[in-house]
N, C-alpha and C positions, 0 to 999 in steps of 0.2 A: 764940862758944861755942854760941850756939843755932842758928846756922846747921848747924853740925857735928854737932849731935844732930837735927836736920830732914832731913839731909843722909841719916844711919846710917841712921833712921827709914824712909823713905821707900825704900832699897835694900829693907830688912827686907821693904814691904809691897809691894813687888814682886818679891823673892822668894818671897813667901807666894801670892802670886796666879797667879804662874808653877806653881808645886809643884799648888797645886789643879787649873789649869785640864789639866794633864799627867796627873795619876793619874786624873781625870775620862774623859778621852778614854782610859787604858789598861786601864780596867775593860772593855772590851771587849763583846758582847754580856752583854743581860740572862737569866734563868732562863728567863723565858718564851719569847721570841728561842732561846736553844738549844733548849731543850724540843723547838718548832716545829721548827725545822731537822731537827735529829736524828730525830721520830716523820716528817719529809718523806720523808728519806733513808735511814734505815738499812734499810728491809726491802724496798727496789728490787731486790735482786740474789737473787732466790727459787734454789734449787739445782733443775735436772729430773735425775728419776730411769729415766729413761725410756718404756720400757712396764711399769715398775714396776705392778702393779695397787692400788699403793697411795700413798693423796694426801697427800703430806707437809706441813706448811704451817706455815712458824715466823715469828713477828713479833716485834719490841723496842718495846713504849711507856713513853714517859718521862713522869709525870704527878705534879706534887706532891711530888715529893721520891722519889718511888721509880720502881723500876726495872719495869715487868710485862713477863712472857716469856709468848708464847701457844701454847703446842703442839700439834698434833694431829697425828695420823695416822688416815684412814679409809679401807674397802675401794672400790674401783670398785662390788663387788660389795653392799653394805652391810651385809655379815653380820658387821661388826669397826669397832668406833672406840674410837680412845682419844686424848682430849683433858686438857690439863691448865691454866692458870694459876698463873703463879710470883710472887710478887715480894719484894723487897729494898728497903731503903733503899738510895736512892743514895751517903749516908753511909759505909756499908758497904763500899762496893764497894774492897777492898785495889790490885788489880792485873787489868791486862788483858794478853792475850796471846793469840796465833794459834795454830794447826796446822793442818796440810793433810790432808784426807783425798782418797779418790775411791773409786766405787763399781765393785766386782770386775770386775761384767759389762759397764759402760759405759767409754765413754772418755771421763768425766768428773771433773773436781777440784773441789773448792773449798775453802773457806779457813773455818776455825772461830774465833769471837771468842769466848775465853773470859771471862768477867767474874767475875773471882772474890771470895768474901767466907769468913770463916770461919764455921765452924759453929754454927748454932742461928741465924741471921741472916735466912731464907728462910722465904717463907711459902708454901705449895703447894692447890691445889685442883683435885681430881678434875671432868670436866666431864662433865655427862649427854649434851651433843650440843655439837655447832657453833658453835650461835647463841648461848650464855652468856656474857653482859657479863661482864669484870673485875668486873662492881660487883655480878654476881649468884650470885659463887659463894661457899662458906663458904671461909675461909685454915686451913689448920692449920702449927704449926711444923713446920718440916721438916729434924732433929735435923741429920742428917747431910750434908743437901746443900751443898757449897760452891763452887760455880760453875754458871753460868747459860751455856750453849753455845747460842751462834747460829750454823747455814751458813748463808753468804752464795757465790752461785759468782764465776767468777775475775774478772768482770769488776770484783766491788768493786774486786779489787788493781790491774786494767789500766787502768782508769778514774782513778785516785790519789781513791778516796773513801775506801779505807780511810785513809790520812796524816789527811784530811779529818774523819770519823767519829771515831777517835782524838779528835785535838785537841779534837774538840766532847762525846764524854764525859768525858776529863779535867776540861772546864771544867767541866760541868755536877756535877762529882761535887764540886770546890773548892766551887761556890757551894751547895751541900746541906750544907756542913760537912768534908769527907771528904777523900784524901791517894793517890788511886790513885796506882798506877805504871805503866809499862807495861813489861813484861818482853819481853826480846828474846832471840834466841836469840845465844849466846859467838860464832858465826862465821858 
């Protein structure tokens, strides 16, 4: 009889030692690990606008649980800038999703990552110039905003970083608490 219960036993904890050392290994990278990867990669693929006279320039950093967007737009000429600061919980973040645009006069495309969250979620800062750190501007809510649009040009898609970038915000938004989806288009 005691063999037979040493016997069951001993499946049990090797069972249980299987189970761990498996979900262990499928946790897959940690916060920090994507974080890095992600701020590596995602703002490689800059879009040109041509002889545009004006200097567009978009970046995504993931730091802490939230998402920051950095925007500007300034003149060649410097009689015009306008720069802003966005961010979200990553919590937040519902659904991702593409669009293509291109620009009228060029023979150029690229590809829009929309990161969407619902409204009142977002927090926005006006920038007085260029050089203002995320950490130096004031945030106000920003009632109405609900998606965060990065261009990236096409080379994210012909390179397969966008599948890549994907899968690594997904993860990072699971491990902040959060439930994205990624919306596809029906055909």
């Amino acid at each position: 009889m005691l063999a037979v219960i040493l016997k069951n036993n001993m499946r049990t904890i090797k069972l249980i030692l299987l189970t761990v050392l498996f979900s262990y290994s499928a946790l897959g990278q940690s916060k920090e690990e994507t974080e890095e990867w992600i701020n590596q990669n995602i703002n490689d693929f800059p879009v040109s606008y041509g002889d545009n006279p004006i200097d567009v320039e978009e970046n995504i950093f993931i730091e802490n649980g939230f998402l920051y967007f950095y925007h500007h737009w300034k003149r060649n000429d410097e009689n015009y800038y306008s720069g802003s600061w966005d961010k979200v919980a990553l919590k937040d973040i519902k659904s991702i999703e593409y669009s293509y645009d291109k620009s009228p006069d060029l023979d150029n495309r690229w590809i829009e990552i929309h990161l969407n969250f619902e409204k009142g979620k977002c927090y926005s800062a006006k920038m007085k110039n260029g050089f203002q750190r995320k950490e130096d501007v004031s945030y106000q809510l920003s009632y109405e905003r609900t998606a965060v649009i990065k261009r990236s040009n096409m080379d994210f898609v012909n390179s397969g970083m966008k599948k890549r970038i994907e899968k690594a915000l997904i993860h990072i938004i699971k491990l902040n608490g959060g439930n994205a989806l990624i919306k596809k288009e029906p055909f």
